[in-house]
C-alpha positions, 0 to 999 in steps of 0.5 A: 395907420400913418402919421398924416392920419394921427396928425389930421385926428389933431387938425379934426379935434382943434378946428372944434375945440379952438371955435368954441374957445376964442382964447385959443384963436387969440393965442394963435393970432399973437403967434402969427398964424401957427403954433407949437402943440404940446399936448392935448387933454381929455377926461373920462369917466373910470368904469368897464370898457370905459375910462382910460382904457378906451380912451387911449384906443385910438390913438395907439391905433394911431402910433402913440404910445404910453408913457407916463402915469400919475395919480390925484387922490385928493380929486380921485383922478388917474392920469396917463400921457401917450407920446407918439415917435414922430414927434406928434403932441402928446395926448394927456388922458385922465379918469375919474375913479368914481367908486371912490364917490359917495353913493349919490354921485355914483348914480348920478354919473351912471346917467351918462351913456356908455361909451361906444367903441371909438370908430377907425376911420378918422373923419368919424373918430373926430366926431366921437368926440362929443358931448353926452346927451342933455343932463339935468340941471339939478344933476349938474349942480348936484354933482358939482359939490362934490366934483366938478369933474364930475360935472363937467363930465356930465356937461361935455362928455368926450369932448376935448378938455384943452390944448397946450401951446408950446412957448420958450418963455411963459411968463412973456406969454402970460403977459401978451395974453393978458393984454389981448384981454384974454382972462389969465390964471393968476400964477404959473405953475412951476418956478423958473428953471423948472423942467415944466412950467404952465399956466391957462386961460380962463375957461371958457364958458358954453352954453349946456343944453339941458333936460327940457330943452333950457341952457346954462353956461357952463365952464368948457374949456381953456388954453393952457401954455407950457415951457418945457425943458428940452430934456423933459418929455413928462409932466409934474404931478402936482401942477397938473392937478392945479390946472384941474381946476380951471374948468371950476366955476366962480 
C-alpha cells in the first residue's frame, strides 16, 4: 500500500474526529490552517482476535511498523506505538487487559461485539472505526467505578481516542489555548528539557446513544500538544498513563 493511502487513512479519521472535538479546530485556527501531527491514539479492548493485535493490522498494511511497548499496571492497560519510515504520525494503540477485571466488569465488557476484521480498502477502513452498538446506561456508569477505560470503550468503541499537535514549545501553547477559551489540563506533562513534554485539552463531551434510545453526554475525546526532543521517537511511560485520564468525568 502507499504512503498517500496511509496519509488519506489519517485525513478520513481527522476530518471525524476534529467535527466532533471543536477543541482541536481551535488548535488549528491558531496554527493557521495547518499543523504538525505527532501521533494519533486509539484503545481497544484485550481479547482473541481482538485488542492490539487487530488494531495494529491495518495500519502495518499501511507501512507502519512496531516500535516501542509500554505497560499500565495500575489501570491494567498495555500499549504499543508504530512509526512508519516516510516520516508519517505515529499511531499510539493501547489495550485493556480485562482479565485482570473483576468478574462483574468482565461480563460487562463481553457486551461489546467482537471486532470484525479491518476492511483493505480505505474509504471503508476509515469507516471501521466506529462506536459500538448502544450501551445501557446502567452498564456504563457500572463499569465506570471501576474503569473508566473500560467505559469509555462501551460508549465509542473503535473510534479515535485523540490526536496530538506537534509544538516547539507547549507551554506557549497551553497559554494560546487557553485564552481561546479552550478548557486546559492544569499541568504539563514532563519538566523542561524533558525528551517529551504533553498536556491536553479537556475532553470533549458526546452525547451517547443508549439502549431505549435516550442520550447522555459522555467524555469522548481531547487534543493533546507535544514537544519532543529531536533525538526522541518514543513516548514516557508515566506521562502517558496521566493523560489516560482525560477522558474521566468531573
Amino acid at each position: 500500500m502507499s504512503t498517500t493511502a496511509a496519509s488519506h487513512l489519517l485525513d478520513l479519521l481527522w476530518e471525524r474526529y476534529a467535527s466532533e472535538v471543536p477543541y482541536a479546530r481551535t488548535f488549528v485556527t491558531l496554527c493557521g490552517g495547518t499543523f504538525r501531527n505527532d501521533h494519533v491514539a486509539l484503545r481497544s479492548l484485550a481479547r482473541p482476535g481482538g485488542g492490539i493485535a487487530l488494531m495494529s493490522r491495518p495500519f502495518e498494511r499501511l507501512g507502519w511498523r512496531a516500535a516501542g511497548a509500554y505497560t499500565f499496571p495500575d489501570a491494567r492497560l498495555s500499549a504499543i506505538y508504530l512509526a512508519h519510515p516516510e516520516g508519517l504520525p505515529r499511531v499510539f494503540i493501547s489495550e485493556l487487559r480485562s482479565e485482570e477485571l473483576s468478574a462483574r466488569a468482565r461480563e460487562l465488557l463481553a457486551t461489546l461485539p467482537e471486532d470484525p476484521p479491518p476492511p483493505e480498502e480505505v474509504d471503508a477502513l476509515a469507516a471501521w472505526f466506529h462506536a459500538p452498538p448502544p450501551p445501557s446506561e446502567a452498564a456504563l456508569l457500572e463499569l465506570e467505578k471501576e474503569s473508566q477505560y473500560g467505559a469509555w470503550l462501551l460508549a465509542f468503541g473503535r473510534k479515535v481516542n485523540h490526536f496530538t499537535g506537534a509544538v516547539d514549545d507547549v507551554e506557549v501553547w497551553q497559554r494560546r489555548m487557553r485564552e481561546a477559551g479552550v478548557p486546559m489540563k492544569a499541568d504539563i506533562e514532563g519538566e523542561p528539557g524533558t525528551a517529551l513534554r504533553q498536556t491536553a485539552t479537556h475532553a470533549s463531551p458526546l452525547p451517547v446513544l443508549l439502549q431505549g434510545g435516550a442520550t447522555r453526554a459522555w467524555p469522548y475525546a481531547y487534543f493533546e500538544i507535544a514537544q519532543r526532543a529531536p533525538h526522541f521517537d518514543g513516548f514516557l511511560g508515566p506521562q502517558a498513563r496521566a493523560l489516560f485520564d482525560m477522558t474521566r468525568r468531573g
